[in-house]
N, C-alpha and C positions, 0 to 999 in steps of 0.2 A: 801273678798279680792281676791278672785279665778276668780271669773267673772271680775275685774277690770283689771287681767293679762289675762287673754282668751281674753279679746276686746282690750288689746295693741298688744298684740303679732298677733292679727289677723289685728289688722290696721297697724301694721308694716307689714304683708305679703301683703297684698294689695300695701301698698307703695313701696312694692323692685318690685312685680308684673309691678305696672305700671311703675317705674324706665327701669324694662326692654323693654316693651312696646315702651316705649319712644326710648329708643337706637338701637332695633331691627327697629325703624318706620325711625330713622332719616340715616339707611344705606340701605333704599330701595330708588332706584332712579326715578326721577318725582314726586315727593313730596308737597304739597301746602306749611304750614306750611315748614320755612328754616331752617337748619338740626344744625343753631347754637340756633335757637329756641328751639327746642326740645331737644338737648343736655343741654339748659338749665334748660328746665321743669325737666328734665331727676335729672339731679344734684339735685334738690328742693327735689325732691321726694326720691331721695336716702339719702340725708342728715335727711330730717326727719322720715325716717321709720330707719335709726341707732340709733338716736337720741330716737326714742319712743324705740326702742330696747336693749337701756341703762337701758331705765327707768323701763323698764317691768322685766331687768335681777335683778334689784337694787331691786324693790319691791319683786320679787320671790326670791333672798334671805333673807331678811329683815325677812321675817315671818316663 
């Protein structure tokens, strides 16, 4: 069960990672990608690296 919370809690750091990513990219000016784009990516990816970080707190106290 230890490995199953080490690979959420690590796919949740990567998803706030690239959450930030996204927000830091969509307030640099000259941009391809449009910054309501990327705010959106940005969202997806913060909603689910919380979302896996419910689960991984749920499961780490469970056991």
């Amino acid at each position: 069960m230890a490995t199953v919370e080490y690979a959420l809690f690590t796919i949740c750091f990567l998803f706030f990672a690239g959450m930030i990513h996204f927000l830091l990219s969509a307030e640099r000016p000259g941009i391809y990608p449009p910054k309501k784009l990327l705010r959106k990516r940005a969202g997806f990816l913060g909603l689910g690296g919380a979302l896996l970080l419910v689960i991984a707190v749920l499961i780490h106290f469970s056991v």
